[in-house]
C-alpha positions in Angstrom: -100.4 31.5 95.3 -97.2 32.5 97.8 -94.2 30.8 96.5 -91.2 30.2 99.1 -88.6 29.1 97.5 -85.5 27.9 98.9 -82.6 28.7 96.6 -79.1 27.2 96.7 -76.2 25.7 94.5 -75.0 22.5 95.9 -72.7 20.3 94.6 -73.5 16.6 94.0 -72.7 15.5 97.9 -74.6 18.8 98.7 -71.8 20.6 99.7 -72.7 24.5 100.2 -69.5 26.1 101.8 -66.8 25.6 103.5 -65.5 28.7 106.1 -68.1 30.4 105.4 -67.2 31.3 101.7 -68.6 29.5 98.2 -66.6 26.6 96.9 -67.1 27.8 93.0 -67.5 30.8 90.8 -70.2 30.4 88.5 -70.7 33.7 86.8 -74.1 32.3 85.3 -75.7 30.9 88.8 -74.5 34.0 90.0 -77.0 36.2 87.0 -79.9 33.9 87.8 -79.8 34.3 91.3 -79.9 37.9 90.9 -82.8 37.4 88.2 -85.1 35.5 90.4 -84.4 37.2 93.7 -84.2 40.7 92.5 -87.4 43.0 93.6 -88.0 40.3 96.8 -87.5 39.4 100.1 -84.5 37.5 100.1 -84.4 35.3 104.1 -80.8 34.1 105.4 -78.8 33.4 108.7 -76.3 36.0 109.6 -73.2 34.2 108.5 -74.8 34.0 105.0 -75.2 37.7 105.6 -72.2 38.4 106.5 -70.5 36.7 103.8 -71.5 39.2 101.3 -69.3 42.4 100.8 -72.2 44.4 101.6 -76.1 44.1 101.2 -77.2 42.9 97.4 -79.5 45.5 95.5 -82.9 45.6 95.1 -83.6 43.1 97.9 -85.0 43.6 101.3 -82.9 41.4 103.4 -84.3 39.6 106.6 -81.6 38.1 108.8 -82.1 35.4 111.5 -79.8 35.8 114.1 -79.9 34.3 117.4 -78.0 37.4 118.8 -80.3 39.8 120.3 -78.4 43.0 119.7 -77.2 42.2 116.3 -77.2 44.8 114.0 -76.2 45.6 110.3 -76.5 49.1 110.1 -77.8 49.1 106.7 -81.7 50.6 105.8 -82.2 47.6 103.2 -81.6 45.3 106.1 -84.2 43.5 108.5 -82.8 41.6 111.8 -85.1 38.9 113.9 -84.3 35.8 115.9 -86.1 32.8 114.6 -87.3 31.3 111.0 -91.0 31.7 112.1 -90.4 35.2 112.3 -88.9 35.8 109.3 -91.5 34.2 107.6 -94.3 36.4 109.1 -92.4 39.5 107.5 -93.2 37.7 103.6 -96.5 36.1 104.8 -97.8 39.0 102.2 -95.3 38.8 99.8 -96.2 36.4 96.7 -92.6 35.7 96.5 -89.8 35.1 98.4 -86.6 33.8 98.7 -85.0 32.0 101.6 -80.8 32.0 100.5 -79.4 30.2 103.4 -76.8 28.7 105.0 -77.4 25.2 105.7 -79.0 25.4 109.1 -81.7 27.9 108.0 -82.4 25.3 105.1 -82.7 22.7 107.3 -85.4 24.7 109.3 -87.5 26.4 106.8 -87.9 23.6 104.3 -90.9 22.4 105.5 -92.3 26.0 105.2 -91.0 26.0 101.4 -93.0 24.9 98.3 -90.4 25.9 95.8 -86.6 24.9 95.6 -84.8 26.0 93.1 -81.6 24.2 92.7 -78.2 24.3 90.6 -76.4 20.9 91.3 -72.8 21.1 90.9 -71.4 18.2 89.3 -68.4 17.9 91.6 -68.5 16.6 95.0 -66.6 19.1 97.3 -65.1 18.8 100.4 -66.9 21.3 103.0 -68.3 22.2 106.1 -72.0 23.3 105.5 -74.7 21.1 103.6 -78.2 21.3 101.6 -80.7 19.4 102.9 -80.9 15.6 100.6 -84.0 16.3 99.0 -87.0 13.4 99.7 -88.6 13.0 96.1 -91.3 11.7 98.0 -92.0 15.7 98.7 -91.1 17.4 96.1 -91.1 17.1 92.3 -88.7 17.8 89.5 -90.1 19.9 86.9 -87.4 21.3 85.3 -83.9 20.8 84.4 -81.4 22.8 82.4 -77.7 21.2 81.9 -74.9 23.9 81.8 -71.6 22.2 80.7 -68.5 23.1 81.7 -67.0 26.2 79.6 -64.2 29.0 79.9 -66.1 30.8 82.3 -67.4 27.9 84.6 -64.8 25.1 85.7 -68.0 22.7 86.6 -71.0 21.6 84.5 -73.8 22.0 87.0 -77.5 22.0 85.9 -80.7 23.8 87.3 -83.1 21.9 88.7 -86.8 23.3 90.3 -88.9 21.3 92.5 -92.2 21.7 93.9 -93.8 20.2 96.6 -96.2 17.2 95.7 
């Protein structure tokens, strides 16, 4: 079966970001992230994109921009102009990865049968969201708590849902 998975860390009022720059250091979201994306497609708007210091390793990369002549310059690096196209270069793939920011969540949920979520047990004041998640779609069916610790200043847990 093709999994697409929307993958994200919100915090408890869904907060994503705020000027286009994470709200939290989480050292261990950051090596599961890189576990579970690593080796596939990984979809995302250009500001998501351009957040990044440069491309992340072992990913191909598909960036939706509205911008006709964007470019990044970069070989592991894909450019189109619309979710529907991005999602025809992974129709192939068995997994992939859409990584956001909010507005290409809100679009390509309903193309997604896998989120995999770590909740951040802080609400935070910012200026991109998740989508709420309608339990009527999808189901919980796993959780793993993470308390707070030296290296994290939150407790957040991981939570996967799949679409009933």
């Amino acid at each position: 079966m093709k999994t697409i998975t929307l993958i994200a860390a919100a915090s408890k009022n869904n907060a994503l970001g705020k000027n286009n720059d994470l709200l939290w250091h989480l050292p261990d979201d950051f090596k599961r992230f890189k576990k579970l994306t690593t080796g596939h497609k990984i979809i995302m708007g250009r500001k998501t994109f351009e957040s990044f210091p440069k491309p992340l390793p072992n990913r191909t990369h598909i960036i939706i921009s509205r911008d006709k002549e964007y470019e990044t310059g970069f070989d592991s690096c894909i450019v189109v102009h619309s979710i529907e196209a991005a999602l025809k270069l992974v129709e192939n793939d068995t997994t992939s990865f859409i990584i956001g920011g909010g507005e290409i969540y809100r679009q390509s949920e309903k193309f997604a049968n896998r989120i995999e979520l770590t909740r951040v047990h802080k609400a935070f004041e910012a200026d991109t969201f998740f989508p709420e998640i309608d339990l009527n779609d999808w189901e919980l069916v796993a959780e793993e708590y993470h308390p707070r610790d030296e290296k994290h200043l939150y407790d957040f847990t991981y939570l996967s849902y799949v679409r009933k």
